[in-house]
C-alpha positions in Angstrom: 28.8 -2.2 13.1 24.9 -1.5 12.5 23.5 -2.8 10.2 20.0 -4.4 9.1 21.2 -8.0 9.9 22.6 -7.0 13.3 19.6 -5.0 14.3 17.1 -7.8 13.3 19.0 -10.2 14.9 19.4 -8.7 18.2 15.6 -8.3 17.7 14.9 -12.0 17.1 17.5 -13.2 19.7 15.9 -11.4 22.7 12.2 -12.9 23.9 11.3 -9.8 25.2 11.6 -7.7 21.7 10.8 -10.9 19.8 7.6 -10.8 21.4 6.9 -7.5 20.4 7.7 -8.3 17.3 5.4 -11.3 16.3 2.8 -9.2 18.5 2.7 -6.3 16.1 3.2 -8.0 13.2 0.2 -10.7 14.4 -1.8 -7.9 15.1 -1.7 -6.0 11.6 -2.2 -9.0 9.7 -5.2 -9.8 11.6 -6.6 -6.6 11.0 -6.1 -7.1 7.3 -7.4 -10.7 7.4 -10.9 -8.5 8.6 -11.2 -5.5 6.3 -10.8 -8.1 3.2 -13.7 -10.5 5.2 -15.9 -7.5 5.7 -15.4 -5.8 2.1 -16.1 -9.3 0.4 -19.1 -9.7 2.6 -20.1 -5.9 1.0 -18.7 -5.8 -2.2 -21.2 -4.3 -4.7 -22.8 -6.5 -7.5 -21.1 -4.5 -9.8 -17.5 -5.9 -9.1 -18.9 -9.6 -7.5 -16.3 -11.2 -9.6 -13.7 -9.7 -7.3 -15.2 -11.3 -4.5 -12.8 -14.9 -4.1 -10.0 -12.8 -4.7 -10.8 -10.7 -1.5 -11.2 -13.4 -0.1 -8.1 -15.3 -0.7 -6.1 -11.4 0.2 -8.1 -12.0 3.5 -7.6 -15.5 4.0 -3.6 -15.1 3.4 -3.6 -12.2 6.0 -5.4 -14.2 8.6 -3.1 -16.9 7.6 0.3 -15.2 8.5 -1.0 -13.7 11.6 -1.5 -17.0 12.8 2.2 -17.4 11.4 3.4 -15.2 13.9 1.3 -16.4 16.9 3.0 -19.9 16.0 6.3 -18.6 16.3 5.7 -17.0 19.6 4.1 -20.3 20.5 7.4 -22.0 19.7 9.7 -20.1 21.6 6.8 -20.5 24.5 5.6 -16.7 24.7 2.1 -15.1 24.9 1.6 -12.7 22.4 1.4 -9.0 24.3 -0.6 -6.1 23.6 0.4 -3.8 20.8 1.3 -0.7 21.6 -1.2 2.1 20.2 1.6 4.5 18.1 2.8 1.5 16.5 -0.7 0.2 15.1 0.0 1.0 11.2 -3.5 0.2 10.0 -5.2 2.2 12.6 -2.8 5.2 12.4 -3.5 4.6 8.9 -7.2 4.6 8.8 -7.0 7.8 11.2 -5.3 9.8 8.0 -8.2 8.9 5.9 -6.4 6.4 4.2 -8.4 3.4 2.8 -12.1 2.2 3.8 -12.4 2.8 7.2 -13.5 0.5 9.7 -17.1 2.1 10.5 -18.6 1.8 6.9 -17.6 -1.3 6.7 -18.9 -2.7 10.3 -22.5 -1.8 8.7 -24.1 -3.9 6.7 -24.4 -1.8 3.3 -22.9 -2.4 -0.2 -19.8 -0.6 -1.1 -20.0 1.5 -4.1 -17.1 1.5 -6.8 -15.6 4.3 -5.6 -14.7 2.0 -2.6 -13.2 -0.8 -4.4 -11.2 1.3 -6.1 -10.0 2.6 -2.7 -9.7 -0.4 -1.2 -7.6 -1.6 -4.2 -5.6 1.9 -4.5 -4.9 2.0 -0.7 -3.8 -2.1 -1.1 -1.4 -1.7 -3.4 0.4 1.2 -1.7 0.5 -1.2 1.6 1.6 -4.1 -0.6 4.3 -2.3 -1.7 5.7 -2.1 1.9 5.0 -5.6 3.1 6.7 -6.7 0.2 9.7 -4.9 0.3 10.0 -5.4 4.1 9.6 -9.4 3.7 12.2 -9.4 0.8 14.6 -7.8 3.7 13.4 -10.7 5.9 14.0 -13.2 3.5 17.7 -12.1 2.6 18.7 -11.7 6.0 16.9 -14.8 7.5 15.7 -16.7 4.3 17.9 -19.8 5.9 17.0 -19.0 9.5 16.1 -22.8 11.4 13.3 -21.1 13.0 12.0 -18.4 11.0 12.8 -18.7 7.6 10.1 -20.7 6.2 7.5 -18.5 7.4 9.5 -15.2 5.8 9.6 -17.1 2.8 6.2 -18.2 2.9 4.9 -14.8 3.6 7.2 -13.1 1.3 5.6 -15.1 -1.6 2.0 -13.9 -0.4 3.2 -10.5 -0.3 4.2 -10.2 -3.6 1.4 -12.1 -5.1 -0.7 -9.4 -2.8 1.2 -6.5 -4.9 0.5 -8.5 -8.6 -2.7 -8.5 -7.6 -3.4 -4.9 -7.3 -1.6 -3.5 -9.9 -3.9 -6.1 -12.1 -7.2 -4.9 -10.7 -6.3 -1.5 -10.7 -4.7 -1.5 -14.5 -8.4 -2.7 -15.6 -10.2 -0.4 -13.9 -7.8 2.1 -15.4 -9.2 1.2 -18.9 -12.2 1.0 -17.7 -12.2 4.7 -17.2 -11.0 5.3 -13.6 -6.9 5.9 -14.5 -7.6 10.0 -12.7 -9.7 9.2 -9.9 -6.9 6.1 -9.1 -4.2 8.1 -9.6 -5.2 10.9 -7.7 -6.2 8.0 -4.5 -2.5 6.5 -4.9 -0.7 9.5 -4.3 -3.0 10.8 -1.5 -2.0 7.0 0.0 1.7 7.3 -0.7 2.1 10.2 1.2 0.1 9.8 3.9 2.0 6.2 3.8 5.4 7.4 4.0 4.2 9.6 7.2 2.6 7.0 9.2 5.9 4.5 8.4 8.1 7.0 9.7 6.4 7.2 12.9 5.5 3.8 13.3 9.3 2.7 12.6 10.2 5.5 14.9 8.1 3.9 18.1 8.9 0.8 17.3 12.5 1.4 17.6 11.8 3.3 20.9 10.3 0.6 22.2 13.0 -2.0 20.8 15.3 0.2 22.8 13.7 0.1 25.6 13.5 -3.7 26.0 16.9 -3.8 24.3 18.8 -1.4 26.8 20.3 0.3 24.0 22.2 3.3 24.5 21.2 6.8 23.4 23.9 6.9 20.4 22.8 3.8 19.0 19.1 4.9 19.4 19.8 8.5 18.0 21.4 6.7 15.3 18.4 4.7 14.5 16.2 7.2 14.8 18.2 9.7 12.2 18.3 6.6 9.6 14.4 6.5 9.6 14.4 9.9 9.0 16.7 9.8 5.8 14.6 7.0 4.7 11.6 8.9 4.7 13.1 12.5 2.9 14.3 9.8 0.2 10.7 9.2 0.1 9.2 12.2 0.7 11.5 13.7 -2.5 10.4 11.0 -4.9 11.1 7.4 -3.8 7.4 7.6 -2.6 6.4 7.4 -6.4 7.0 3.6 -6.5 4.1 3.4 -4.5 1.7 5.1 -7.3 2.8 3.3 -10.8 1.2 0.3 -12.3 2.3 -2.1 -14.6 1.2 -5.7 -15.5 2.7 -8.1 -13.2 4.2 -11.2 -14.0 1.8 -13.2 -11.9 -1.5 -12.8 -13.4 -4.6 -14.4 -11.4 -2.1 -14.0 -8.4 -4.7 -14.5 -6.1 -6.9 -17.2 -8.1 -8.1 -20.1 -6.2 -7.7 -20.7 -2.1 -5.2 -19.5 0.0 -2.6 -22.4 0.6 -2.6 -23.7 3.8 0.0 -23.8 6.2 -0.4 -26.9 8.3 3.3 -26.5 10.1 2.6 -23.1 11.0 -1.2 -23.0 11.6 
C-alpha cells in the first residue's frame, strides 16, 4: 500500500535517494542560512532591533544544513549536487518571490518595504517547512538515526513560523496590514506553483534511483497534483493569515547548538 510512511521509508532506506535527500534538503537550508546573514548585514536602521532575530532565523538554517550533511556523513556518503528543477529557493526567487539574491549581494540598506517582504515571503515558507517536519516527526519522530534531528528541526521550524506571524502582526498595526496582505497572497500562490513542481522532480528523480515502475510513479505524480488544486481552491489561504502565536520572542537569544549533529 502507498502511503507517506512507505514512501519516506523506501527513501531513507536506499543510499542512493537518501543522498539526494539530505543533499537538497542541505542545500536549501544553506541558502536560507545566507539570505538571513546578508539581510541582517543590510537591515535598515529603522527596524535594527530585528537584527538578532535574523540572525538567530539564519543561524538555525545554517544549523540544520549542517544537520543533514551529518547524517550523510554517518551513513558515509558525499553529499551530491542538487539538481536545478528541484532548487525551491531559486525557483522561488525566479517567480519574484522574496528579496532576491542580487540586491542583497550589494552592499546597500534595505528599505521597509523589504523587511516586510522578507518577513511576508518567510512566513509563507515557514508554513511549509513546518508542516513537512511535523510529517517527519510522526513518521520517524522515534527513528535511531534520524529522529533527533526531525525533532530538532521540527521545533526550529515552528518557532521560524511564530516568529513571522509576530513581526508581521506589528507591522500590521503599524500601518502596513494591505501592503502585507497583498505580499502574502502574491507568495502563496506563486508558493503552491513552485511546490508542485519541485515535489513533481523530486519524485522523478526518487523514481529514477528507486527503479519504480510507471504506475507507482503516475500515481505519485497524480497525488501532487490533488494536493496542489486543494491548494490552489483555498487551502493556499493558510499561508496568508496571522495570528499571535503561542511562542512569543520565538527567536530571542542564540540559536542552540547542536554539538551531536554539528
Amino acid at each position: 500500500m502507498l502511503s507517506a510512511r512507505s514512501l519516506f521509508t523506501e527513501i531513507l532506506d536506499n543510499d542512493d535517494s537518501f543522498r539526494l535527500f539530505c543533499s537538497i534538503a542541505a542545500s536549501g537550508e544553506a541558502q536560507g542560512g545566507w539570505e538571513n546573514g546578508r539581510i541582517a548585514a543590510l537591515i535598515p536602521a529603522s527596524h535594527r532591533e530585528l537584527g538578532p532575530r535574523i540572525v538567530r532565523h539564519g543561524a538555525d538554517e545554517d544549523k540544520h544544513g549542517r544537520i543533514f550533511n551529518a547524517l550523510l556523513r554517518k551513513r558515509g556518503l558525499d553529499p551530491v549536487d542538487v539538481p536545478t528543477d528541484t532548487d525551491y529557493t531559486m525557483l522561488l526567487e525566479r517567480q519574484g518571490i522574496g528579496l532576491a539574491h542580487d540586491k542583497l549581494r550589494v552592499e546597500e540598506p534595505l528599505t521597509e518595504y523589504d523587511i516586510i517582504t522578507y518577513l511576508a515571503h518567510s512566513r509563507v515558507t515557514e508554513q511549509r517547512a513546518a508542516e513537512q517536519m511535523q510529517l517527519l516527526c510522526r513518521l520517524f519522530g522515534d527513528h535511531p538515526d534520524i529522529g533527533r534531528a526531525v525533532r530538532m528541526i521540527s521545533n526550529d521550524e515552528d518557532n521560524h513560523l511564530a516568529y513571522c506571524h509576530e513581526e508581521l502582526l506589528r507591522l500590521a498595526a503599524a500601518g502596513h496590514g494591505r501592503t502585507i496582505q497583498r505580499i502574502l497572497r502574491e507568495s502563496a500562490l506563486a508558493e503552491i506553483r513552485v511546490y508542485r513542481d519541485v515535489s513533481l522532480a523530486v519524485m522523478a528523480h526518487m523514481g529514477r534511483l528507486l527503479g519504480w515502475p510507471k504506475a507507482k510513479s503516475a500515481a505519485l505524480a497524480a497525488g501532487i497534483h490533488t494536493v496542489y488544486g486543494y491548494e490552489r481552491l483555498g487551502g493556499w489561504r493558510r499561508m496568508v493569515s496571522l495570528r499571535m502565536p503561542e511562542r512569543l520572542d520565538a527567536l530571542g537569544g542564540p540559536a542552540k547548538p547542536a554539538p551531536e549533529f554539528a
